[in-house]
N, C-alpha and C positions, 0 to 999 in steps of 0.2 A: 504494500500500500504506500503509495507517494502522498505525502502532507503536501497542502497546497497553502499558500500564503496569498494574505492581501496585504499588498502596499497602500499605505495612507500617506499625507504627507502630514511632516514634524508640527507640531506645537506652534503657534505663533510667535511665542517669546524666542522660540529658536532659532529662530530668522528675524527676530530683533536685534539678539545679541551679535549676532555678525553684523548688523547694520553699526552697531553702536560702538564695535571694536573696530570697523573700519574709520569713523572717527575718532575715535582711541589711539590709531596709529599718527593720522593724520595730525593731529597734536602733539604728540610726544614728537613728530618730524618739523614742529615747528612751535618751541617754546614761544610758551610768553603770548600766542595769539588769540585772540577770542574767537571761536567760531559758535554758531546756531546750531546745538544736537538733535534736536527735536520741538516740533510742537504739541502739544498734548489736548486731550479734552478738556481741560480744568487747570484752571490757575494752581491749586490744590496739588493735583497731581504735575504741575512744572514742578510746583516749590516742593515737592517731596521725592522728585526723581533730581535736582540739583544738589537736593540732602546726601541723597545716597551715592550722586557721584563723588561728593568731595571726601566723603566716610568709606567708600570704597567697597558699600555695597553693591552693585553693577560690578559684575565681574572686570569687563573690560579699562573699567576706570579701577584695576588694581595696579600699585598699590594704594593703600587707604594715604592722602594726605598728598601725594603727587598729581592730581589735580583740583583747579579750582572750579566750582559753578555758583552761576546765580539764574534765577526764573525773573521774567518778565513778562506779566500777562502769561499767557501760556506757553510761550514759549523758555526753552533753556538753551544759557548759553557757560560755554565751559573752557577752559584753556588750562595749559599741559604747565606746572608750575617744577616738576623736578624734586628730588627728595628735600626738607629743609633743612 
């Protein structure tokens, strides 16, 4: 008997977290610049995904403390600060 499989495709967040590591790079390739990581539904959720990049919850913003963000309106903006 052959087991037969269904492909689904991955989780949302898991094709966020590439998105969000690809400006992860993009920063660390260029300290010190401010750039716009996302817009979000909610002011709320800016100011609480700008929390967790600079605390280095968001994988791709590791490690904790080498980057900086702040939210505006909904949107976040972040830049690559280096260890202090």
């Amino acid at each position: 008997m052959t087991t037969q499989y269904e492909y689904r495709p991955g989780p949302s967040h898991v094709r966020e977290r590439r998105a969000h590591s690809d400006v992860a790079e993009h920063l660390e390739e260029n300290p010190g610049v401010w750039v716009k990581v996302t817009t979000t539904g909610t002011q709320n959720a800016a100011a609480n995904m700008a929390w967790q990049i600079k605390k280095g919850v968001r994988a791709a913003f590791r490690p904790a403390g080498h980057f900086d963000a702040y939210s505006t309106g909904n949107e976040v903006v972040a830049r690559y600060i280096g260890a202090k």
